[in-house]
CHARMM-style PDB file with segment names, atoms N, HN, CA, C and O in Angstrom:
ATOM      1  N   UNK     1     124.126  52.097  96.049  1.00  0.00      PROA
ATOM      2  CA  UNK     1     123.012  52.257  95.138  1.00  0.00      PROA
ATOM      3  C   UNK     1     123.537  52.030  93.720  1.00  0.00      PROA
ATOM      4  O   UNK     1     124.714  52.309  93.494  1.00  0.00      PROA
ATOM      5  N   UNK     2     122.715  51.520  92.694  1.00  0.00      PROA
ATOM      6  HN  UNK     2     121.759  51.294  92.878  1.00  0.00      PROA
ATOM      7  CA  UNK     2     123.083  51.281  91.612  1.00  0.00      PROA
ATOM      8  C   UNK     2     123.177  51.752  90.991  1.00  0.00      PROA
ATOM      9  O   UNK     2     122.371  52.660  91.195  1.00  0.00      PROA
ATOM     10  N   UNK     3     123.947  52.048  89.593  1.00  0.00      PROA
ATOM     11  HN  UNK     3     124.601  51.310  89.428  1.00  0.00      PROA
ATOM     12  CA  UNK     3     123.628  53.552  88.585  1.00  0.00      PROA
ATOM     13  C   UNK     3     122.689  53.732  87.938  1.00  0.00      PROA
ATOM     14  O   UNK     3     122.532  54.807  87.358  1.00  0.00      PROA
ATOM     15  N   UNK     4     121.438  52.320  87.822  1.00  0.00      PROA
ATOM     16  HN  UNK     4     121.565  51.448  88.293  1.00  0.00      PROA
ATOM     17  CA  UNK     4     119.932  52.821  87.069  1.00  0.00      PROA
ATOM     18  C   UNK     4     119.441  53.288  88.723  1.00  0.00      PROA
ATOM     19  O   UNK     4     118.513  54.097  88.759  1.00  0.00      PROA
ATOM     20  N   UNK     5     119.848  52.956  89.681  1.00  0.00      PROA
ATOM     21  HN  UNK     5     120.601  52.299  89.652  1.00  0.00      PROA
ATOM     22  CA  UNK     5     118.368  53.692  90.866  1.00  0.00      PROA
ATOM     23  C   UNK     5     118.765  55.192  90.914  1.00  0.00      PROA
ATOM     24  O   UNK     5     118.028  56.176  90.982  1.00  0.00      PROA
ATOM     25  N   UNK     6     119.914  55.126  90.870  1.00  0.00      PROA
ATOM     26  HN  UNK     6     120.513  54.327  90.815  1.00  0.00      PROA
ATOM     27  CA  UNK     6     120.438  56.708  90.727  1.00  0.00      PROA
ATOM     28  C   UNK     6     120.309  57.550  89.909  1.00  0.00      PROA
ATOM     29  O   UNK     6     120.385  58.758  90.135  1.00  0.00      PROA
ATOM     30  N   UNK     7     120.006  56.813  88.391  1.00  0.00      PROA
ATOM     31  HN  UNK     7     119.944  55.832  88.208  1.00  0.00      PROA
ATOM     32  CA  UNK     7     119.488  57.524  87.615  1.00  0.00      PROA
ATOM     33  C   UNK     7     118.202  58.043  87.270  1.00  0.00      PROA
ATOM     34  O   UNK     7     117.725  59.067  86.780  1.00  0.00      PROA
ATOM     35  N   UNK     8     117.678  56.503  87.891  1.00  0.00      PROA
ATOM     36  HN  UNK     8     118.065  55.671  88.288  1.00  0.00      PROA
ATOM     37  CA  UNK     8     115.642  56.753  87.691  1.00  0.00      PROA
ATOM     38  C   UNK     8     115.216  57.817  89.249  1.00  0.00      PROA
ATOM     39  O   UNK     8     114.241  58.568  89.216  1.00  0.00      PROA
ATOM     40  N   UNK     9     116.097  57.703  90.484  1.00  0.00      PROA
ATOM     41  HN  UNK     9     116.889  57.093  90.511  1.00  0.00      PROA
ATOM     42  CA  UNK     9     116.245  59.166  91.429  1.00  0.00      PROA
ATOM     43  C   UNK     9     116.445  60.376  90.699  1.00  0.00      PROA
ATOM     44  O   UNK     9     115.673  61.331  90.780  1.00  0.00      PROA
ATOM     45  N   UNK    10     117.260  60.357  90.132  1.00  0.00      PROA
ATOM     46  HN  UNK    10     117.888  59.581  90.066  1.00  0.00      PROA
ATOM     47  CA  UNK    10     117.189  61.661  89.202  1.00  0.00      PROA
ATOM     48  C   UNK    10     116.518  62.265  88.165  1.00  0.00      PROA
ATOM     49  O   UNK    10     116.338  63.478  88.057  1.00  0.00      PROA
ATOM     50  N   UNK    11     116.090  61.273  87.277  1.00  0.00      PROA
ATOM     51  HN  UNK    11     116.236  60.287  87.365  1.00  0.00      PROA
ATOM     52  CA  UNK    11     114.785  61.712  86.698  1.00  0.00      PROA
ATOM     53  C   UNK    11     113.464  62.015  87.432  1.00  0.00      PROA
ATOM     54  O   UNK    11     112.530  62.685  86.990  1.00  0.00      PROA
ATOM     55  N   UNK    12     113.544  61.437  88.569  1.00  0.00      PROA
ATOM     56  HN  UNK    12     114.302  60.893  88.929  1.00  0.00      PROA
ATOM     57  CA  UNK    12     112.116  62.017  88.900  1.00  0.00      PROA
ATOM     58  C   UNK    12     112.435  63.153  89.492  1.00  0.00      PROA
ATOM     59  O   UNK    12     111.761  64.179  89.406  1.00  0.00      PROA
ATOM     60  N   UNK    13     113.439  63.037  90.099  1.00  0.00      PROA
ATOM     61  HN  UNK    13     113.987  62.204  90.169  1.00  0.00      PROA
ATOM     62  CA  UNK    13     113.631  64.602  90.872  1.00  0.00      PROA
ATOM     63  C   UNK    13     113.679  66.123  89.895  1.00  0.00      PROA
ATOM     64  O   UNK    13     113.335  67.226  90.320  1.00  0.00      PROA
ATOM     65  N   UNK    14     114.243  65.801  88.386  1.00  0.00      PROA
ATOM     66  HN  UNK    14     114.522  64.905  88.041  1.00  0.00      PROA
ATOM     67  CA  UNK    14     113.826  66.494  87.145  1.00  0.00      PROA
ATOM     68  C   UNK    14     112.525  66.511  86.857  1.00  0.00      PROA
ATOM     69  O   UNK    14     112.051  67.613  86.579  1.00  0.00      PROA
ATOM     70  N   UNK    15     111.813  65.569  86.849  1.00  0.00      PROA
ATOM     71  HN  UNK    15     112.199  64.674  87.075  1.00  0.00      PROA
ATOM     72  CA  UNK    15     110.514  65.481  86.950  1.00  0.00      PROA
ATOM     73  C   UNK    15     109.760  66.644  87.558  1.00  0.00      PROA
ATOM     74  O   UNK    15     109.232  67.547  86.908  1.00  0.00      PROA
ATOM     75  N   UNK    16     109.767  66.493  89.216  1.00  0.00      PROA
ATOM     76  HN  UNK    16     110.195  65.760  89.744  1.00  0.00      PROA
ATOM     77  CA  UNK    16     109.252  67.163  89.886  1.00  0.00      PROA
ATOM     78  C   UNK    16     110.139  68.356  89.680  1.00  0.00      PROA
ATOM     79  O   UNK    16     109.161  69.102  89.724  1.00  0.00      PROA
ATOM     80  N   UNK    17     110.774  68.888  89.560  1.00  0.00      PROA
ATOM     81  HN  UNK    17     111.569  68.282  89.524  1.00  0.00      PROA
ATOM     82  CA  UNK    17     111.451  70.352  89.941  1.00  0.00      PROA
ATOM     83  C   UNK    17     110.246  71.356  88.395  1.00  0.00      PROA
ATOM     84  O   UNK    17     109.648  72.431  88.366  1.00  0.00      PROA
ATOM     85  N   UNK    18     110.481  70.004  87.215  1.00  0.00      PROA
ATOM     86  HN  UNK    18     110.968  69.131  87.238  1.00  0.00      PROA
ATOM     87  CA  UNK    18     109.877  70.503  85.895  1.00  0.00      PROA
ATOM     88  C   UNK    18     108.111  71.276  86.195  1.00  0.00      PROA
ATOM     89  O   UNK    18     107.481  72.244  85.771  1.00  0.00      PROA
ATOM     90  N   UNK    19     107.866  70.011  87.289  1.00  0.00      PROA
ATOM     91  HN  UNK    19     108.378  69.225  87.634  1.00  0.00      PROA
ATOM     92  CA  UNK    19     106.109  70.006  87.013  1.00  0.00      PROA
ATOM     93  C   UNK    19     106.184  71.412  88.191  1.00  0.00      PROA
ATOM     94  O   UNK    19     105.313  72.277  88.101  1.00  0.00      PROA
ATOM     95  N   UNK    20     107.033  71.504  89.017  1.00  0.00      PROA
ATOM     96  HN  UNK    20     107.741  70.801  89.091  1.00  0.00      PROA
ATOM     97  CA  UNK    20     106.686  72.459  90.030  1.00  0.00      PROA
ATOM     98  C   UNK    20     106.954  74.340  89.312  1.00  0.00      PROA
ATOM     99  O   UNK    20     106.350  75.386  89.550  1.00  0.00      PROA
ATOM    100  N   UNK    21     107.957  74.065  88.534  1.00  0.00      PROA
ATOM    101  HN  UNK    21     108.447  73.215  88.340  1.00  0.00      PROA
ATOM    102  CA  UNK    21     108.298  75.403  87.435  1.00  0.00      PROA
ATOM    103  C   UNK    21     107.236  75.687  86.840  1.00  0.00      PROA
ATOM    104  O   UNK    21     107.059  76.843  86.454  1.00  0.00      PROA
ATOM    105  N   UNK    22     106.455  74.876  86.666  1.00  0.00      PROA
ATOM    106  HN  UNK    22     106.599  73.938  86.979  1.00  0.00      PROA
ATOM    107  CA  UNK    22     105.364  74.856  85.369  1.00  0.00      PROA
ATOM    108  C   UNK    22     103.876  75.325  86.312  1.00  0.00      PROA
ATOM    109  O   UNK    22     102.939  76.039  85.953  1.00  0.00      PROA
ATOM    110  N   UNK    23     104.026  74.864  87.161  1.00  0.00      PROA
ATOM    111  HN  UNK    23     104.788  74.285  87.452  1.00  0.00      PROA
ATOM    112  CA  UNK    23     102.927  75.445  88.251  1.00  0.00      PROA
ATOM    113  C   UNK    23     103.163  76.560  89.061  1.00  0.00      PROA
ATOM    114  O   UNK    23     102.239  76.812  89.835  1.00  0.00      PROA
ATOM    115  N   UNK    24     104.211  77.359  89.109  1.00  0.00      PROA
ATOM    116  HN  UNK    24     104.961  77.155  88.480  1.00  0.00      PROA
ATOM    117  CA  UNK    24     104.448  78.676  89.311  1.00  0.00      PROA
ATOM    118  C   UNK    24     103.947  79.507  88.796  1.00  0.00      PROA
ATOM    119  O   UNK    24     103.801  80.319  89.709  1.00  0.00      PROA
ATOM    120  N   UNK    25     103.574  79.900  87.997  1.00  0.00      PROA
ATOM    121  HN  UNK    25     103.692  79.239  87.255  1.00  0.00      PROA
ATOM    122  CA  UNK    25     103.483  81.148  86.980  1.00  0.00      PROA
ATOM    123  C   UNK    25     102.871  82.328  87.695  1.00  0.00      PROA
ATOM    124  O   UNK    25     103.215  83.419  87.240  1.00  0.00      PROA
ATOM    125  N   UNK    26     101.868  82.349  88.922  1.00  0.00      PROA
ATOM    126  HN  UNK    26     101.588  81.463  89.292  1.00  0.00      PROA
ATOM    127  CA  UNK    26     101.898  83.270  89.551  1.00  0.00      PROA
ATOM    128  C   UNK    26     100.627  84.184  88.914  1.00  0.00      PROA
ATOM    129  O   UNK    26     100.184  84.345  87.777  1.00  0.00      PROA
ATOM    130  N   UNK    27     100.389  84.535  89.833  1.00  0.00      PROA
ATOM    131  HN  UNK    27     100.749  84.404  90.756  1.00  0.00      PROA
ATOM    132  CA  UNK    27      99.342  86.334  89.180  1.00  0.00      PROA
ATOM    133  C   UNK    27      99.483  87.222  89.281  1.00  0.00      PROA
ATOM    134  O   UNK    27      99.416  87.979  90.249  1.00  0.00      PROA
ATOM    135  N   UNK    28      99.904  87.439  87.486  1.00  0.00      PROA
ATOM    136  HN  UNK    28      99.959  86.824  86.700  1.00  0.00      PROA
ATOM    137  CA  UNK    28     100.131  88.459  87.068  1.00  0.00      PROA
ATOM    138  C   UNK    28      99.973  89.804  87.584  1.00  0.00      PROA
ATOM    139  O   UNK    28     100.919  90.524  87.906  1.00  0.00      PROA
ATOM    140  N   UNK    29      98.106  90.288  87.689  1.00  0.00      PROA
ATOM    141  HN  UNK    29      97.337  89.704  87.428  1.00  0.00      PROA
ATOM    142  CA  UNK    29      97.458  90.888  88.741  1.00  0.00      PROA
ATOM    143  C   UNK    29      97.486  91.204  89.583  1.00  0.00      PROA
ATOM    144  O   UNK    29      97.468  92.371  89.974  1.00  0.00      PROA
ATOM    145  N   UNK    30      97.542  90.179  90.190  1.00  0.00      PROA
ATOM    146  HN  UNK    30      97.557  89.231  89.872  1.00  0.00      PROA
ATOM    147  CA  UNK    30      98.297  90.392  91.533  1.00  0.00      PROA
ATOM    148  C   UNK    30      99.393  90.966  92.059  1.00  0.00      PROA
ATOM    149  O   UNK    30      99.258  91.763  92.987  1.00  0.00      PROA
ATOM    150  N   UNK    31     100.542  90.680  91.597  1.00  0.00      PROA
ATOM    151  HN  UNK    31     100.652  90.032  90.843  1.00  0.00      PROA
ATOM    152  CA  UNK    31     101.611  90.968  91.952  1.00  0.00      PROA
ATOM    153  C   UNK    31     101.479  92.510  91.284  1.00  0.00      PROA
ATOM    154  O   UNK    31     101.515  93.404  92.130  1.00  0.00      PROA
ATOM    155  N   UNK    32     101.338  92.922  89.965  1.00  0.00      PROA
ATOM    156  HN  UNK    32     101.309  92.196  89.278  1.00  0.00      PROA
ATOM    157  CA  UNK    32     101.070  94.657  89.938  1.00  0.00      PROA
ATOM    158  C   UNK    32     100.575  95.248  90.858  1.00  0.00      PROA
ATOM    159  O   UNK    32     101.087  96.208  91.435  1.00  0.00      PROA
ATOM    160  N   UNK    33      99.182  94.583  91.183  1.00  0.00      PROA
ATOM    161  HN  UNK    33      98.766  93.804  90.716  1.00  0.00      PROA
ATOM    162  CA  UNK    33      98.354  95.520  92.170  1.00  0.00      PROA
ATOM    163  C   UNK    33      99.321  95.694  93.593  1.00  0.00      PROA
ATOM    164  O   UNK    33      99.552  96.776  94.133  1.00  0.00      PROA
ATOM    165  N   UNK    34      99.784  94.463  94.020  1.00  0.00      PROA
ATOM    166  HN  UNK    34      99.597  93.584  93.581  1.00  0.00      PROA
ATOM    167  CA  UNK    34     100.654  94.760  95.306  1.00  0.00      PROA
ATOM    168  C   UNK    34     101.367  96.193  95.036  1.00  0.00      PROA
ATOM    169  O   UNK    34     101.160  97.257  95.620  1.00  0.00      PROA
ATOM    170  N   UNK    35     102.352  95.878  93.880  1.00  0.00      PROA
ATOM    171  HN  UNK    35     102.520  95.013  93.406  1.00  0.00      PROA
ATOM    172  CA  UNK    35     103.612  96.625  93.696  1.00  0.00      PROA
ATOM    173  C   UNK    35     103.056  98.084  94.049  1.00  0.00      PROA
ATOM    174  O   UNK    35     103.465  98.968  94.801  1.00  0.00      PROA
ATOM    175  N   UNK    36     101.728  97.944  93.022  1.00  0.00      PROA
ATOM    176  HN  UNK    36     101.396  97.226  92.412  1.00  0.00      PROA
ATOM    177  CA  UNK    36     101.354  99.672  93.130  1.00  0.00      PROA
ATOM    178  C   UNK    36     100.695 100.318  93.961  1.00  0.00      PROA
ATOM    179  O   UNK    36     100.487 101.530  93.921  1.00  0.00      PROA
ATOM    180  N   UNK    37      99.996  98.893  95.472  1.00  0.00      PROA
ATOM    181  HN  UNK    37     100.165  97.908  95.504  1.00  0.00      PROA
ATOM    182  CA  UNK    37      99.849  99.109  96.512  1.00  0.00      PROA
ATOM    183  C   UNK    37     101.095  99.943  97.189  1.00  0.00      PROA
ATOM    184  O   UNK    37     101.119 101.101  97.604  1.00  0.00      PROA
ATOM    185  N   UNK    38     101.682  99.366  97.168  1.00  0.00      PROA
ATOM    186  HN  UNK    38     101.662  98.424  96.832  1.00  0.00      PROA
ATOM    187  CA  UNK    38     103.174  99.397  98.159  1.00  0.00      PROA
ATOM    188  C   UNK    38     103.935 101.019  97.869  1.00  0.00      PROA
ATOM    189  O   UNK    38     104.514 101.765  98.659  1.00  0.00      PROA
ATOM    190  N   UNK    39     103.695 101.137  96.658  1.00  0.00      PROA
ATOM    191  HN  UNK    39     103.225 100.531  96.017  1.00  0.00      PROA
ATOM    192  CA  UNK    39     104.295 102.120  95.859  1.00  0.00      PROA
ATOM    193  C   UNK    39     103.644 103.215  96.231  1.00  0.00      PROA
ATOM    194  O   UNK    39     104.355 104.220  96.247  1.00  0.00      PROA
ATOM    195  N   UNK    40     102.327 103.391  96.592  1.00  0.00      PROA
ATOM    196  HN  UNK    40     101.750 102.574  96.579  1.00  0.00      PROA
ATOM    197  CA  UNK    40     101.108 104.051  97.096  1.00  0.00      PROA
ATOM    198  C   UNK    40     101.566 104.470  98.643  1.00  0.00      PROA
ATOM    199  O   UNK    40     101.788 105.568  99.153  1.00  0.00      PROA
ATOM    200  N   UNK    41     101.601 103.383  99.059  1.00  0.00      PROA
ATOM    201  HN  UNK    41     101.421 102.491  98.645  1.00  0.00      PROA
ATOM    202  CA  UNK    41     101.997 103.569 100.790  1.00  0.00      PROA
ATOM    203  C   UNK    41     103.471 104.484 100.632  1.00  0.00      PROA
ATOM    204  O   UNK    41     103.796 105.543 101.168  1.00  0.00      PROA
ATOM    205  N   UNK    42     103.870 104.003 100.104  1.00  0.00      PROA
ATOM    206  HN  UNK    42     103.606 103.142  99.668  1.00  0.00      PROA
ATOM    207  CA  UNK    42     105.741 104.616 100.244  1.00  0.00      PROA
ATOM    208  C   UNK    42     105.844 106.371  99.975  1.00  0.00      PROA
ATOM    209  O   UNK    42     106.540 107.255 100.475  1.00  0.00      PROA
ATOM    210  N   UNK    43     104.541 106.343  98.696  1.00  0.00      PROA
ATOM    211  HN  UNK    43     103.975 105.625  98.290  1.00  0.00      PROA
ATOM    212  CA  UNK    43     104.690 107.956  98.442  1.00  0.00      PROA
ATOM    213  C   UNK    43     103.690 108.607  99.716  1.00  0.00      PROA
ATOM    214  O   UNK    43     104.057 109.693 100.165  1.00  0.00      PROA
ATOM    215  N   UNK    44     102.732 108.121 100.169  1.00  0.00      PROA
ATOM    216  HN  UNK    44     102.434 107.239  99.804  1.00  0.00      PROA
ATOM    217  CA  UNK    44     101.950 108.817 101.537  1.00  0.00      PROA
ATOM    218  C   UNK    44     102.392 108.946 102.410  1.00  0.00      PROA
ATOM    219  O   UNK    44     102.064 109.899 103.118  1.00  0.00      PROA
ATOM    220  N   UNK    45     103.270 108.134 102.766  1.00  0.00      PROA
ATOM    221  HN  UNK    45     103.536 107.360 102.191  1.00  0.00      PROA
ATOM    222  CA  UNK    45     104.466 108.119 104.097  1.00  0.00      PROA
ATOM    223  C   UNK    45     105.089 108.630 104.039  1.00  0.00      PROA
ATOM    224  O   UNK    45     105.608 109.134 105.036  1.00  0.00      PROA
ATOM    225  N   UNK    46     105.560 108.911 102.574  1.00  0.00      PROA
ATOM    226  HN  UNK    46     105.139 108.502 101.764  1.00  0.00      PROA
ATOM    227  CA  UNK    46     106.832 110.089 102.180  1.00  0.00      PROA
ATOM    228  C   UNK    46     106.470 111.307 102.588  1.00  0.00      PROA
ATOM    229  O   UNK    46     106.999 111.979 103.473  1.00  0.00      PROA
ATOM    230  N   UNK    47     105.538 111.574 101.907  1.00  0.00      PROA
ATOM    231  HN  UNK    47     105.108 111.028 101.188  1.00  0.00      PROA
ATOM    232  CA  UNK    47     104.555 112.689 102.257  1.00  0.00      PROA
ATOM    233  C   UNK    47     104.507 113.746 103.611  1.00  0.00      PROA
ATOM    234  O   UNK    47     104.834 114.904 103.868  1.00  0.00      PROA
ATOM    235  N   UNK    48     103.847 112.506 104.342  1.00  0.00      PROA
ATOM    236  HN  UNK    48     103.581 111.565 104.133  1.00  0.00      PROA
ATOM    237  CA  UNK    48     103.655 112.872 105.691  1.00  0.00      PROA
ATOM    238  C   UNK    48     104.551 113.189 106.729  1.00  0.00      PROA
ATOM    239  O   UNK    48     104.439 114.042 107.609  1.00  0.00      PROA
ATOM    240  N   UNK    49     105.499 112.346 106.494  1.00  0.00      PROA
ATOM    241  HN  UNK    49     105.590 111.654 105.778  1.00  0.00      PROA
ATOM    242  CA  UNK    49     106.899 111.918 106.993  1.00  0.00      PROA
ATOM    243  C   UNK    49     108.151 112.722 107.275  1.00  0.00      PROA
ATOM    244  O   UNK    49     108.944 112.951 108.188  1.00  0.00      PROA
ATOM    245  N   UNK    50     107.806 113.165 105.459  1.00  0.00      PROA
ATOM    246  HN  UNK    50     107.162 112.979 104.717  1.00  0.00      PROA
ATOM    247  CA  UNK    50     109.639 113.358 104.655  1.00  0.00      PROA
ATOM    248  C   UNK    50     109.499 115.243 105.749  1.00  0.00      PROA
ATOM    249  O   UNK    50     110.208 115.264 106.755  1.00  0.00      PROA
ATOM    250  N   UNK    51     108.935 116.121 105.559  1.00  0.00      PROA
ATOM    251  HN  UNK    51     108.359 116.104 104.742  1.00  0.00      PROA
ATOM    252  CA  UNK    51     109.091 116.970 106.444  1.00  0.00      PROA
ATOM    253  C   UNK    51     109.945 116.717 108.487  1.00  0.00      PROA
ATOM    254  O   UNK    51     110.843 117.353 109.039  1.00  0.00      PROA
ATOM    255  N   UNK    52     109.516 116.122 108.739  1.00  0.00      PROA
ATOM    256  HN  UNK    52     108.787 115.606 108.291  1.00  0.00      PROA
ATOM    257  CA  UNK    52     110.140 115.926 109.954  1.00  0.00      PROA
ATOM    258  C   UNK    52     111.360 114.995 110.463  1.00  0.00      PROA
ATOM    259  O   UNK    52     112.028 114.997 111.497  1.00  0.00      PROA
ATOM    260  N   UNK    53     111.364 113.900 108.856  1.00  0.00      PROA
ATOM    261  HN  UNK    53     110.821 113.899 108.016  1.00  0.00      PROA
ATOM    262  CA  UNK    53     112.626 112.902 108.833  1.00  0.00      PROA
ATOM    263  C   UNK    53     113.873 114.161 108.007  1.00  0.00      PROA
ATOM    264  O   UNK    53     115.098 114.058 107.943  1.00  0.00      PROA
ATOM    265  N   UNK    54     113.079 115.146 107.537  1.00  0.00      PROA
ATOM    266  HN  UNK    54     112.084 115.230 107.589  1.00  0.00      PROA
ATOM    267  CA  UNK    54     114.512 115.981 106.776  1.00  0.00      PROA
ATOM    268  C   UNK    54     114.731 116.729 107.877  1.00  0.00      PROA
ATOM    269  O   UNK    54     115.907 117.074 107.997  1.00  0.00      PROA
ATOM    270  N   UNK    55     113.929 117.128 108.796  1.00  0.00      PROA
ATOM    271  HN  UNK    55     112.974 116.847 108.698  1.00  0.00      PROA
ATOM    272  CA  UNK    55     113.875 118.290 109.877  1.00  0.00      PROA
ATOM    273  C   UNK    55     115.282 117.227 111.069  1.00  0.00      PROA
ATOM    274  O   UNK    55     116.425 117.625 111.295  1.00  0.00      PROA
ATOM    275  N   UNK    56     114.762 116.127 111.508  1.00  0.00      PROA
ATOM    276  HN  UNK    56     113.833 115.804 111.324  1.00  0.00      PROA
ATOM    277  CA  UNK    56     116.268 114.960 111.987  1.00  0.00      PROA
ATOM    278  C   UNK    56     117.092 115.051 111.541  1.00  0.00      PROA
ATOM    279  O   UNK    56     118.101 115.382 112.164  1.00  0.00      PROA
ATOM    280  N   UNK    57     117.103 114.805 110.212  1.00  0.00      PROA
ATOM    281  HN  UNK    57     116.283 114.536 109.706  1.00  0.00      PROA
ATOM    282  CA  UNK    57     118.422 114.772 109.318  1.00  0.00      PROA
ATOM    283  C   UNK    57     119.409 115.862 109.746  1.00  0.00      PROA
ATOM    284  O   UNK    57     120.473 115.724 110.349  1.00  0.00      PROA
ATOM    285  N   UNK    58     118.647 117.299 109.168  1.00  0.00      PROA
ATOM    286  HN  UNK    58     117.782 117.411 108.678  1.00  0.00      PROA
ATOM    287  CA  UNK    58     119.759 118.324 109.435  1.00  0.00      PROA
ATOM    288  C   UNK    58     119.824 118.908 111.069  1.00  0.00      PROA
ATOM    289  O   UNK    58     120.592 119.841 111.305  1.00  0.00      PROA
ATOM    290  N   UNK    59     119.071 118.378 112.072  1.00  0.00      PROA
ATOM    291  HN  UNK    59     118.447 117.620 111.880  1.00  0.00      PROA
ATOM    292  CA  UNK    59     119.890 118.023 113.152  1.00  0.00      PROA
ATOM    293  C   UNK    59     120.905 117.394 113.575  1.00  0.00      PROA
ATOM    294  O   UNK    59     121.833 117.743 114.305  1.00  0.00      PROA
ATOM    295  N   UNK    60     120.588 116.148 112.909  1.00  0.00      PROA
ATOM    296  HN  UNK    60     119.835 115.864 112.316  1.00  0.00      PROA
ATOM    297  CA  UNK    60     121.674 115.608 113.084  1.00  0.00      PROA
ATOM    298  C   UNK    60     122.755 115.216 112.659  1.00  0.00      PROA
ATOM    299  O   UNK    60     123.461 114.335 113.149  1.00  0.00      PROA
ATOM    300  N   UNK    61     123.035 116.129 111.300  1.00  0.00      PROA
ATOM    301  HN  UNK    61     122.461 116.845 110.902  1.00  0.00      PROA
ATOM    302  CA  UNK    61     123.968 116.527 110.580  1.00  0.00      PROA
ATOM    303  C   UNK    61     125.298 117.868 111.579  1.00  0.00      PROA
ATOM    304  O   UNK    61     126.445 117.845 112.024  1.00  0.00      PROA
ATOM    305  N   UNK    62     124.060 118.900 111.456  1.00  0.00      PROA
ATOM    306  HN  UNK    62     123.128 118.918 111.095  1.00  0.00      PROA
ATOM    307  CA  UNK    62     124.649 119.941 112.362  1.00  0.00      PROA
ATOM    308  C   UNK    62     125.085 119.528 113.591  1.00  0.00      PROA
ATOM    309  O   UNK    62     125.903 120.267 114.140  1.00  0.00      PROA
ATOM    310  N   UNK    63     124.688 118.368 114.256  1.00  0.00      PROA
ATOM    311  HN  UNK    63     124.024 117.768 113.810  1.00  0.00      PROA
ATOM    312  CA  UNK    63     125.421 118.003 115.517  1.00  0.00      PROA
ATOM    313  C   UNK    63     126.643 117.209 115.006  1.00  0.00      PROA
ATOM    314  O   UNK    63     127.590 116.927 115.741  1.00  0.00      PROA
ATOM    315  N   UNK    64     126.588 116.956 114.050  1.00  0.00      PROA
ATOM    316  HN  UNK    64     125.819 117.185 113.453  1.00  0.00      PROA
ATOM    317  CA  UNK    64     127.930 116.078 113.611  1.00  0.00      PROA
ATOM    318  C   UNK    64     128.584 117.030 113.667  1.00  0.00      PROA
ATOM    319  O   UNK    64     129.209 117.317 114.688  1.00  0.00      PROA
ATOM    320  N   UNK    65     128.611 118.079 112.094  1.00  0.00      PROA
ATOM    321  HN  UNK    65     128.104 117.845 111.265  1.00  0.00      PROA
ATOM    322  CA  UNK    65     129.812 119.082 112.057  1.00  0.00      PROA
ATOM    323  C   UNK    65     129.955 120.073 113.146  1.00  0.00      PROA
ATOM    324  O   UNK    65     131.073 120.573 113.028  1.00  0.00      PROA
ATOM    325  N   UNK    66     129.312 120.589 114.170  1.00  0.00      PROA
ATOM    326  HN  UNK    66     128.403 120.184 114.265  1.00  0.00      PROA
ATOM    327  CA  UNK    66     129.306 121.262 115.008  1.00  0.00      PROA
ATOM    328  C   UNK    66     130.864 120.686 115.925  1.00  0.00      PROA
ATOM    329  O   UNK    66     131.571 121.497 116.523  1.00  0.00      PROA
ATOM    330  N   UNK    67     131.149 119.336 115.883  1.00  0.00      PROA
ATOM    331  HN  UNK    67     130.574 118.676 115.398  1.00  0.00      PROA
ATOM    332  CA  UNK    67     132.260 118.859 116.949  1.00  0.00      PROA
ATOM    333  C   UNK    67     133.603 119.665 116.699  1.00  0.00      PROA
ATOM    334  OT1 UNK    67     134.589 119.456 117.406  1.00  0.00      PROA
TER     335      UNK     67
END
């Protein structure tokens, strides 16, 4: 290949990587609302949860040091 096809390959491939960066930007909105979806679920589960995952825990702590 020649060093202009290789070069005009590479500009477009700058090209496209440019136009595809530029069409990312994403929603804003969106992505908060998830986060504080998620963030929502994590503390209700905690909630519900964290009593009987601590109640495992120090079972199975005490079966450790018990050996």
């Amino acid at each position: 290949m020649s060093r202009r096809r290789w070069r005009d390959a590479l500009w477009r491939s700058g090209e496209r990587t440019v136009s595809l960066v530029e069409d990312e930007r994403g929603d804003v909105p969106g992505w908060v609302l998830i986060t504080l979806m998620t963030a929502g679920l994590v503390i209700i589960i905690w909630g519900l949860a964290g009593p009987a995952l601590s109640g495992v825990f120090q079972q199975a702590i005490e079966r450790v040091t018990s050996f």
